[in-house]
N, CA, C and O of each residue as an XYZ file, in Angstrom:
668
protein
N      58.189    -56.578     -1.046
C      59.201    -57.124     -1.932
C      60.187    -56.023     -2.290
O      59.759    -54.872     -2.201
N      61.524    -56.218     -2.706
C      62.318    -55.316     -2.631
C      62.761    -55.770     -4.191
O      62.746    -56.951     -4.536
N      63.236    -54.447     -5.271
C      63.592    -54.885     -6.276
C      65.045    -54.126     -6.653
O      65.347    -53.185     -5.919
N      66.030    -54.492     -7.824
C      66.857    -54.277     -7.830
C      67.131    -54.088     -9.395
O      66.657    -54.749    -10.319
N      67.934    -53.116     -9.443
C      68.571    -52.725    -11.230
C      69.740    -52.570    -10.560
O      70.018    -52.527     -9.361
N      70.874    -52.432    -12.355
C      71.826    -51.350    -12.179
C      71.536    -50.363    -12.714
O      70.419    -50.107    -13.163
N      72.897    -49.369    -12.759
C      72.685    -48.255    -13.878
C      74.263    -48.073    -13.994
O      75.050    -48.149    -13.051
N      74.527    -47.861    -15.106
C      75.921    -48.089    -15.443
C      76.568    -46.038    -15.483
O      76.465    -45.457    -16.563
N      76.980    -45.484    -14.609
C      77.491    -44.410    -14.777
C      78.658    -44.180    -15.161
O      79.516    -45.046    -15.335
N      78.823    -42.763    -15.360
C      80.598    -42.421    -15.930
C      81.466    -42.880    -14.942
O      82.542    -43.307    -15.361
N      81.307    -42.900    -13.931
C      82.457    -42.612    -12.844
C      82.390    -44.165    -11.567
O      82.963    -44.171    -10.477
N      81.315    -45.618    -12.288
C      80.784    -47.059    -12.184
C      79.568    -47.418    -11.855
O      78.558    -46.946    -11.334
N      79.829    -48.065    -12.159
C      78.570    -49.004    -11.259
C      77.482    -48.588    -10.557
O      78.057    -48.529     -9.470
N      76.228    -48.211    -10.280
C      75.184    -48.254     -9.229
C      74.438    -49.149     -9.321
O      74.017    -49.733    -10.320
N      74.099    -49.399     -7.482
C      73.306    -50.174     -7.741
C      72.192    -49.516     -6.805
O      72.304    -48.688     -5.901
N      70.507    -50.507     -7.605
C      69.544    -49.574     -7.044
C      68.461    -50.461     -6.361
O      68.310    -51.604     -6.792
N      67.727    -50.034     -5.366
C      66.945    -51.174     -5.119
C      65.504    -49.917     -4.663
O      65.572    -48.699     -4.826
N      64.591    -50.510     -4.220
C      63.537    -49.950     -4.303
C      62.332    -51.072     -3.769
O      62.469    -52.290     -3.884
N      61.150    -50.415     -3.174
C      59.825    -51.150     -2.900
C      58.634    -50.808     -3.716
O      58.627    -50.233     -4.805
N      57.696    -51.219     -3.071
C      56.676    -50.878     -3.841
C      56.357    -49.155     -3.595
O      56.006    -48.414     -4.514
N      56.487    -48.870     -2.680
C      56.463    -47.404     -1.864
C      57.297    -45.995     -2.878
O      56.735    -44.989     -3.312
N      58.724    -46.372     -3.022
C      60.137    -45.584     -3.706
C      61.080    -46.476     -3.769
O      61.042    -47.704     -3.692
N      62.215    -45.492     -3.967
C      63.637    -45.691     -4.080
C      63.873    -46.074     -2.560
O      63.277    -45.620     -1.583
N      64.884    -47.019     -2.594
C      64.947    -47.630     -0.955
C      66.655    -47.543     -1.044
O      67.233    -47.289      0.013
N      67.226    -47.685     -1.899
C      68.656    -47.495     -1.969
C      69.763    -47.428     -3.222
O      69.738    -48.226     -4.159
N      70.683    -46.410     -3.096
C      71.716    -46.025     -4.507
C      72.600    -45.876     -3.591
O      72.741    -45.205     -2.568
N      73.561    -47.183     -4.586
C      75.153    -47.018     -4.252
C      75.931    -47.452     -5.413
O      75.763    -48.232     -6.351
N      77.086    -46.448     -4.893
C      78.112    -47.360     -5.645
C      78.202    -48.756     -5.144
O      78.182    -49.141     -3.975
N      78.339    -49.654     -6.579
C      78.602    -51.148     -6.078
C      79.669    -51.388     -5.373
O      79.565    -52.513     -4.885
N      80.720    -50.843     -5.057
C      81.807    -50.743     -3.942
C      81.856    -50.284     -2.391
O      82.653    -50.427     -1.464
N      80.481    -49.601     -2.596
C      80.295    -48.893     -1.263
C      80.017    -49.513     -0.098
O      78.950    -50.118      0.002
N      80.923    -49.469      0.970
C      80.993    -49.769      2.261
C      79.985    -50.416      3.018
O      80.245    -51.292      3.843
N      78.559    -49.911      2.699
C      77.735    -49.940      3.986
C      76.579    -50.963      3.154
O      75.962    -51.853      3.740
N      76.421    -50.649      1.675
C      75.705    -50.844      0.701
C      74.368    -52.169      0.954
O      73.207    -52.253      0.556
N      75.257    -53.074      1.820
C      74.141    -55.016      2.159
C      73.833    -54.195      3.327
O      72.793    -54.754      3.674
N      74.073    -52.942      4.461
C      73.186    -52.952      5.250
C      72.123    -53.084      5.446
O      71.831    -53.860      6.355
N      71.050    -52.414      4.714
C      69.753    -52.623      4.665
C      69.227    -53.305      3.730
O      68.007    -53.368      3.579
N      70.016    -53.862      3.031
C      69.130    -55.087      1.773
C      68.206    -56.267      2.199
O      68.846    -57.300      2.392
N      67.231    -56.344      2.341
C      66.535    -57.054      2.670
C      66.523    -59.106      1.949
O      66.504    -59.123      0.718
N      66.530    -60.188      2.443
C      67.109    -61.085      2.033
C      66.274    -61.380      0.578
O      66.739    -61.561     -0.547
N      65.147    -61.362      0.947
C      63.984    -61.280     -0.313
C      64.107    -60.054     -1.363
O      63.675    -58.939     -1.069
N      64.634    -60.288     -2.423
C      64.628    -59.680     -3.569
C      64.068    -60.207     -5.281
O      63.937    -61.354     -5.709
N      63.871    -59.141     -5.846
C      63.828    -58.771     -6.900
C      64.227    -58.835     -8.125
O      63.225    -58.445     -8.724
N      65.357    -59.163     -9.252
C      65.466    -58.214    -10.493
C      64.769    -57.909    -11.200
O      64.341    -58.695    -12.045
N      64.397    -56.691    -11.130
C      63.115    -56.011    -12.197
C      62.790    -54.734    -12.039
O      62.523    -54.097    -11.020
N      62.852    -54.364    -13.392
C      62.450    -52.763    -13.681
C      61.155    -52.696    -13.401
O      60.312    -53.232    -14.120
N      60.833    -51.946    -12.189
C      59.817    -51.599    -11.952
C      60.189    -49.736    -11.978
O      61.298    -49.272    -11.715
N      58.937    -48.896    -12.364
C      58.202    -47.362    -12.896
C      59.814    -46.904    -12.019
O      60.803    -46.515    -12.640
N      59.762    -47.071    -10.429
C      61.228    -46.090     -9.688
C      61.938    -46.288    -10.403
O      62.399    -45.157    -10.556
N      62.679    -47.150    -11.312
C      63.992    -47.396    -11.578
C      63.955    -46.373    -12.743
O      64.869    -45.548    -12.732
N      63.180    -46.305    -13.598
C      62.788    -45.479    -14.428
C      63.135    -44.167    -14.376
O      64.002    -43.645    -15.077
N      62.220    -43.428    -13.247
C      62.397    -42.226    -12.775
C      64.076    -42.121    -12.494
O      64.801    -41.362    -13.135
N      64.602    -43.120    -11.303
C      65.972    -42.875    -10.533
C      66.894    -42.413    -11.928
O      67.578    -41.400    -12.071
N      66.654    -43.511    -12.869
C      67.395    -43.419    -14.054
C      67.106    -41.668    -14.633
O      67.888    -40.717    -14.598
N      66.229    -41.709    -14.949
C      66.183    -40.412    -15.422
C      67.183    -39.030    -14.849
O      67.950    -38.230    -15.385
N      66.596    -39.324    -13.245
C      67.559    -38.277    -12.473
C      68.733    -38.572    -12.690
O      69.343    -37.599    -13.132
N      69.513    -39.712    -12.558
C      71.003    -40.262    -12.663
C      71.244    -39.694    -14.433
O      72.251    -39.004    -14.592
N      70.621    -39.885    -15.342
C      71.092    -39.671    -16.659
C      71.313    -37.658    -16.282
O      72.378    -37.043    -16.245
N      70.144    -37.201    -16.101
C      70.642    -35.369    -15.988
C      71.773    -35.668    -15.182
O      72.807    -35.841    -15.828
N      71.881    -35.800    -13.677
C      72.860    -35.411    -13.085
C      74.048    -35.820    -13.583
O      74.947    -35.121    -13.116
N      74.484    -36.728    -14.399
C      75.884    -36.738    -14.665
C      75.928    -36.461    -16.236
O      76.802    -36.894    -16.989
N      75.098    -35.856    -16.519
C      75.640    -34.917    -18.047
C      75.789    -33.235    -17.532
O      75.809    -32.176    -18.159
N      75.875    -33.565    -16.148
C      76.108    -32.075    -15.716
C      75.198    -31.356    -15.270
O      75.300    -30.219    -14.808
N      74.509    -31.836    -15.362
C      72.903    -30.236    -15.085
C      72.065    -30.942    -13.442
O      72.023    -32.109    -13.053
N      71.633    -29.979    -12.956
C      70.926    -30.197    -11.942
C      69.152    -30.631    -12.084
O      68.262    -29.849    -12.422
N      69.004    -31.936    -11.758
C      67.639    -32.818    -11.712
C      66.584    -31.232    -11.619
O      67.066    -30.107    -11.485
N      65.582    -31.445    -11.694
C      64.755    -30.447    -11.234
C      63.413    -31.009    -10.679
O      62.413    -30.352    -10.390
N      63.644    -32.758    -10.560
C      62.851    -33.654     -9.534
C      63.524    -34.421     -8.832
O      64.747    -34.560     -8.839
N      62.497    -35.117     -7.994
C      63.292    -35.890     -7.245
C      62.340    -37.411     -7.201
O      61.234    -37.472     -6.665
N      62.678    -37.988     -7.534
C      62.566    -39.376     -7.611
C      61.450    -39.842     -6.595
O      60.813    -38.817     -6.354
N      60.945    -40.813     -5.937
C      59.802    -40.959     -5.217
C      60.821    -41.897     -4.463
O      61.075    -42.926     -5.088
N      61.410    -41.764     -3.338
C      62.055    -42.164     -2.025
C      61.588    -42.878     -0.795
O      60.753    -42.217     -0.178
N      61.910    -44.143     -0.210
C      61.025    -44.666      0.559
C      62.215    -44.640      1.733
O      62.649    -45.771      1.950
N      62.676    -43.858      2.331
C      63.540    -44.043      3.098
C      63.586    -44.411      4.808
O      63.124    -43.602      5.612
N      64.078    -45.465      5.166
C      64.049    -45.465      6.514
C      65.248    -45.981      7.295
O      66.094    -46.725      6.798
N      65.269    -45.515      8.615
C      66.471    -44.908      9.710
C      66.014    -44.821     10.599
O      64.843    -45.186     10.695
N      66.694    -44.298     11.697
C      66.597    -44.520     12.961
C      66.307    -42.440     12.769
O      66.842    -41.736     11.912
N      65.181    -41.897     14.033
C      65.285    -40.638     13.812
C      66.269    -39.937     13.725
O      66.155    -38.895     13.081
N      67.256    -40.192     14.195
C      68.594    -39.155     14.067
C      69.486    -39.054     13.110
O      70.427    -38.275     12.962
N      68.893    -40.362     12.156
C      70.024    -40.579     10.809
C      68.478    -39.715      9.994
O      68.624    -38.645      9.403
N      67.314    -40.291     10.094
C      66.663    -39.196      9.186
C      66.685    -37.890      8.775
O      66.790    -37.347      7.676
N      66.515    -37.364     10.328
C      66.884    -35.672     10.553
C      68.449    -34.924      9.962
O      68.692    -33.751      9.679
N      69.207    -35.985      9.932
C      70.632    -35.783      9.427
C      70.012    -35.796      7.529
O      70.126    -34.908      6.683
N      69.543    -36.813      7.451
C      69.630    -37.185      5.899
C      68.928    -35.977      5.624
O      69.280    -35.380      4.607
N      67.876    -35.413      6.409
C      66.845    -34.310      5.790
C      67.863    -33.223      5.676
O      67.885    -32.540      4.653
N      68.885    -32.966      6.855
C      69.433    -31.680      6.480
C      70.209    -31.869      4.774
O      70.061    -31.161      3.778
N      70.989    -33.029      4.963
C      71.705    -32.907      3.429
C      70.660    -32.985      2.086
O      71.098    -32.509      1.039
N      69.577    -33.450      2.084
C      68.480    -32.652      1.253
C      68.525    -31.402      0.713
O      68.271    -31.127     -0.460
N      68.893    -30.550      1.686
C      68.844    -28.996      1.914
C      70.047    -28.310      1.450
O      70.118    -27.097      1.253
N      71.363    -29.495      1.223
C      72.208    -28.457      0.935
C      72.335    -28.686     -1.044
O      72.244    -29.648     -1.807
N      72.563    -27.328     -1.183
C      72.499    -26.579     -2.523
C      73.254    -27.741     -3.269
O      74.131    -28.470     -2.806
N      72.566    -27.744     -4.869
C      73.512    -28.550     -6.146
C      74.898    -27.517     -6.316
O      74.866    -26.349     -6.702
N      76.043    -28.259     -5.934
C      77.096    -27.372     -6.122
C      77.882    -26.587     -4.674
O      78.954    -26.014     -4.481
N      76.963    -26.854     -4.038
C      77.762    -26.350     -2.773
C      77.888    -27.271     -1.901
O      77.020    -28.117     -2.110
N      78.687    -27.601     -0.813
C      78.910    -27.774      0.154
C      78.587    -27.708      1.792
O      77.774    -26.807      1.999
N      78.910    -28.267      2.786
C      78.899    -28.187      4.359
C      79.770    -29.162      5.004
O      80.065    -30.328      4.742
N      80.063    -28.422      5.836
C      80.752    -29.756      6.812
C      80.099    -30.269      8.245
O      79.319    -29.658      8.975
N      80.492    -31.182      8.359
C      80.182    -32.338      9.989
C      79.795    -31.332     10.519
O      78.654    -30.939     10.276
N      80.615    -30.642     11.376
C      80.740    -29.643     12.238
C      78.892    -28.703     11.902
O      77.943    -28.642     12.684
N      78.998    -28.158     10.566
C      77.769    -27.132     10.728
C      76.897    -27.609     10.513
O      76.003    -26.790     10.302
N      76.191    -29.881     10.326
C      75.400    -30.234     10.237
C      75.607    -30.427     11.758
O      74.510    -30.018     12.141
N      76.417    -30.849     13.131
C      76.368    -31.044     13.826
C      75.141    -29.496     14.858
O      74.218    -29.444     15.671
N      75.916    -28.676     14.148
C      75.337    -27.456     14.786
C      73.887    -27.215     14.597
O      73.276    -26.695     15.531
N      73.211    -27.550     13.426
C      72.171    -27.731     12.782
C      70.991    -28.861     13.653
O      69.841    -28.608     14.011
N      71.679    -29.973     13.787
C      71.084    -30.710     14.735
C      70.987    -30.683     15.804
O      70.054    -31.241     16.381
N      72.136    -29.872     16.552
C      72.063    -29.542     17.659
C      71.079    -28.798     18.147
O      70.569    -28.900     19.263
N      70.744    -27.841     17.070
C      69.809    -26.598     17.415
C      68.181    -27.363     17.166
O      67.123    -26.983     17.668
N      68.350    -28.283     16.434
C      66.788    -28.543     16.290
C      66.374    -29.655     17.342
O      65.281    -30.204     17.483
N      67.549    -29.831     18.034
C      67.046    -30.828     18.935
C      67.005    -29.938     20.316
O      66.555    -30.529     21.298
N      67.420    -28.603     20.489
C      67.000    -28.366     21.609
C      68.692    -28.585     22.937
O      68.809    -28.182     24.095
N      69.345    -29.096     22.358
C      70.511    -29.278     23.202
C      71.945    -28.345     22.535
O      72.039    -27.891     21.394
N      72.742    -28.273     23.414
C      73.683    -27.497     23.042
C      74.757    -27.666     22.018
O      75.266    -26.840     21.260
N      75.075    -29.518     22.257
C      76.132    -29.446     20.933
C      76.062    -31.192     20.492
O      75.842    -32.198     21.167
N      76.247    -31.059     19.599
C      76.389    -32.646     19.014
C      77.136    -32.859     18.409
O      77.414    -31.987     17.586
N      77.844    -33.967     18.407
C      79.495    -34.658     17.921
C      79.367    -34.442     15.899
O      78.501    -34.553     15.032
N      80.670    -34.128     15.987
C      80.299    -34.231     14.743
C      80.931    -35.641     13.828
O      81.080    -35.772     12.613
N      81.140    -36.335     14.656
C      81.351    -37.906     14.160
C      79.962    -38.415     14.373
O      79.628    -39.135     13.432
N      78.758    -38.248     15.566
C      78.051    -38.971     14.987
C      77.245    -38.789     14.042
O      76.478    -39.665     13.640
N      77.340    -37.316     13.447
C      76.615    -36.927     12.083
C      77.566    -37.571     10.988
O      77.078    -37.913      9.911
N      78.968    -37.746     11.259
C      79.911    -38.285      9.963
C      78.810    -40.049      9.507
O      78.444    -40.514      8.428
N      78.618    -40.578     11.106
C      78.603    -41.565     11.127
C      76.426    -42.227     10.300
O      76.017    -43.306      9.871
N      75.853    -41.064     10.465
C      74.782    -41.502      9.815
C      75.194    -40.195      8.549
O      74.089    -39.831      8.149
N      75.961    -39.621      8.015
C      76.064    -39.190      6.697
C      76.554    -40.265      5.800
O      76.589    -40.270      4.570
N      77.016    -41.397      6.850
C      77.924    -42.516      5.872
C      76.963    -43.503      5.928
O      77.215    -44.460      5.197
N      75.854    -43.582      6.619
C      74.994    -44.770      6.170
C      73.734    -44.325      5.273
O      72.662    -44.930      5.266
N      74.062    -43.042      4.428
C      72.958    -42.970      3.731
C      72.555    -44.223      2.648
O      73.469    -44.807      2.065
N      71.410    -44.529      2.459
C      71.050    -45.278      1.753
C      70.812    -44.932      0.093
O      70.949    -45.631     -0.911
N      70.467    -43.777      0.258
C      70.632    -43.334     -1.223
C      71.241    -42.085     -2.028
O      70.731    -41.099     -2.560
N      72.529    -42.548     -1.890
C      73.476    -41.759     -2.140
C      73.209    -40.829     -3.186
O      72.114    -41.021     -3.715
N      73.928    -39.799     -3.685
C      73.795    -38.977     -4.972
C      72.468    -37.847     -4.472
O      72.587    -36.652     -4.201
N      71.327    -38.613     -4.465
C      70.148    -38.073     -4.751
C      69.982    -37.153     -3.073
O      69.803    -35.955     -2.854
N      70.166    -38.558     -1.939
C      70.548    -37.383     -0.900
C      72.371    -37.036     -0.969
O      73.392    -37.709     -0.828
N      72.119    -35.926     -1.198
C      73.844    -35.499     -1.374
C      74.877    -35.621     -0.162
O      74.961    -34.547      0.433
N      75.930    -36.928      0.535
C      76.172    -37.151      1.194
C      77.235    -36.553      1.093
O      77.895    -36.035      1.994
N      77.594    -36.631     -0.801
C      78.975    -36.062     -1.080
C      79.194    -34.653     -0.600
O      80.250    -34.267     -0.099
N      78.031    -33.847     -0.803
C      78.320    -31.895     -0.138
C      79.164    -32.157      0.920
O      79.869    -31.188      1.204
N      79.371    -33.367      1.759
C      79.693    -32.933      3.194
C      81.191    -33.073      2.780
O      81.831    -33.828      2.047
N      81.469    -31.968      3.607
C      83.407    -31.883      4.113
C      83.782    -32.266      5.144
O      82.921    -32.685      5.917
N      85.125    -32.279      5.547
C      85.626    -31.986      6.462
C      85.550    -30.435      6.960
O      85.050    -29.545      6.272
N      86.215    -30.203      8.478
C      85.814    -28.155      8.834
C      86.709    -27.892      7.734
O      86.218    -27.438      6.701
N      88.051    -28.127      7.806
C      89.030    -27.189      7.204
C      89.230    -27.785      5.465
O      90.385    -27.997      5.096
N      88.248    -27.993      4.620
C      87.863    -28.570      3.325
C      87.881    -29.667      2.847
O      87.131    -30.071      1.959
N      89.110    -30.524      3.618
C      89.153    -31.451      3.330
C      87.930    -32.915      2.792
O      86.896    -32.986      3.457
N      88.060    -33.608      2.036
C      87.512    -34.308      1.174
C      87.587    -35.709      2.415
O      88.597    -36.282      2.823
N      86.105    -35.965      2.794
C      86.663    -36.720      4.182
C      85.410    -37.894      4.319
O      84.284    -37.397      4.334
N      85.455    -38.939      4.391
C      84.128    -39.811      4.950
C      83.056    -40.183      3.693
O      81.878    -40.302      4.030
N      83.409    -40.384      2.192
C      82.649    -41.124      1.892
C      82.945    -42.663      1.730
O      83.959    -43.361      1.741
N      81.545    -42.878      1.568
C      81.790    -44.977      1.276
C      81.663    -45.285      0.145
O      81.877    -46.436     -0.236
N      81.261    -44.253     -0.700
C      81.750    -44.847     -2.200
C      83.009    -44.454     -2.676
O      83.285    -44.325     -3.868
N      84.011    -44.206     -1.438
C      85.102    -43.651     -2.155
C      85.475    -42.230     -2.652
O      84.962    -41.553     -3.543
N      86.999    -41.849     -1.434
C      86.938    -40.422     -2.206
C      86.821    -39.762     -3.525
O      86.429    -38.635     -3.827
N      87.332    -40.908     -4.346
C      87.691    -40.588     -5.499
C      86.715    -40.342     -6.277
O      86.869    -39.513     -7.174
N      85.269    -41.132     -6.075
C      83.884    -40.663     -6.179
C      83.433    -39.319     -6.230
O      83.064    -38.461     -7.031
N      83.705    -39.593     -4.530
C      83.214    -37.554     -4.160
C      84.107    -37.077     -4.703
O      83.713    -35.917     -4.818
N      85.048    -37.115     -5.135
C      85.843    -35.511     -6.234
C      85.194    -35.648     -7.393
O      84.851    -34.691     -8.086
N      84.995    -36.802     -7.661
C      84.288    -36.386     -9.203
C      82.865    -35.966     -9.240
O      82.334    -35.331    -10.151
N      82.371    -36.342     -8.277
C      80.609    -35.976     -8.141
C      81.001    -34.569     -7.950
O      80.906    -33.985     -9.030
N      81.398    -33.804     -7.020
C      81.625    -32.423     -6.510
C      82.361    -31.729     -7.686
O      82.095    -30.529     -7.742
N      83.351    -32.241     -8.789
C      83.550    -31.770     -9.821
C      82.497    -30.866    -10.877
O      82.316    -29.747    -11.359
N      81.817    -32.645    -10.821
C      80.895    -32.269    -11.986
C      79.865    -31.234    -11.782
O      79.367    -30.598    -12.710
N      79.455    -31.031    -10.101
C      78.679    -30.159     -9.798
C      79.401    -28.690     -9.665
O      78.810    -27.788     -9.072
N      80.456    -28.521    -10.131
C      81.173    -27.698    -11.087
C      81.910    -27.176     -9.197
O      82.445    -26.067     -9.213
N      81.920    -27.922     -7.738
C      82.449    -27.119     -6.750
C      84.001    -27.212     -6.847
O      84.593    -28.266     -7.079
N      84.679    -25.851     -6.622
C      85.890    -25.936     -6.676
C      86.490    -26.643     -5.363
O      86.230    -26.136     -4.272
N      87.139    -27.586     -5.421
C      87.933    -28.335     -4.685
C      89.353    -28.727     -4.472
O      90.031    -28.510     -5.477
N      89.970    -29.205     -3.538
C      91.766    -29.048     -3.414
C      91.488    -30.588     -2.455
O      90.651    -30.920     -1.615
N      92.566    -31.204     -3.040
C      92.916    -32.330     -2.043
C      94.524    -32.116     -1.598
O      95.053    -32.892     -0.801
């Protein structure tokens, strides 16, 4: 069974869904990709994840960095996982772009180079936004490039995580 809250943030709307397992998905309610994986059978009900997610969502946007992480049930195809695992990895407050997750995957797979659209392209179907940080990612030359909740999102998420930014 799949269940569903909101959570009302500074900057709109999320919405959250979850199994019995974790967190199964956070988006902005505007976001692009968001009914991909919603399963037709649902939920409304606070169940213990929403709890936790909430918790993390209340620190992270009064500014401060979570110092847990929520209990996550995530699933993908291996190459969107291995992508989602690298943005795990990148720092509260910093940044990466396509290009040096492309390089990243490239190297762990053993081959020489990998596109960096199709890393744009499973950085944009993350399912649970925020928590895996989809927003760190750039464009090479800084630019503010490829989210689905909206650029205007990622400047303020990357704000608040105090990264200096230029559009």
């Amino acid at each position: 069974m799949q269940y569903t809250t909101m959570y009302q943030s500074p900057i709109g709307e999320i919405f959250l869904t979850a199994d019995e397992i974790g967190l199964t998905g956070l988006w902005f309610d505007t976001e692009k990709f968001y009914t991909d994986s919603f399963e037709k059978g649902y939920e409304k009900k606070e169940v213990p994840i929403f709890g936790a997610a909430k918790k993390w969502l209340d620190i992270y946007f009064s500014g401060q960095k979570p110092e847990f992480i929520p209990k996550m049930h995530i699933s993908g195809s291996s190459f969107q996982l291995s992508v989602w695992k690298l943005l795990r990895q990148i720092p509260y407050g910093e940044t990466t772009t396509y290009g040096e997750l492309a390089k990243m995957v490239a190297k762990e797979r053993g081959i020489s180079r990998m596109s960096a659209q199709a890393i744009g392209g499973a950085v944009g179907h993350n399912r649970i936004s925020i928590i895996i940080p989809c927003h760190r990612v750039i464009g090479s030359n800084g630019n503010l490039t490829g989210y689905a909740g909206g650029l205007d999102k990622k400047k303020k998420l990357l704000l608040l995580e105090g990264v200096d930014i230029e559009i």
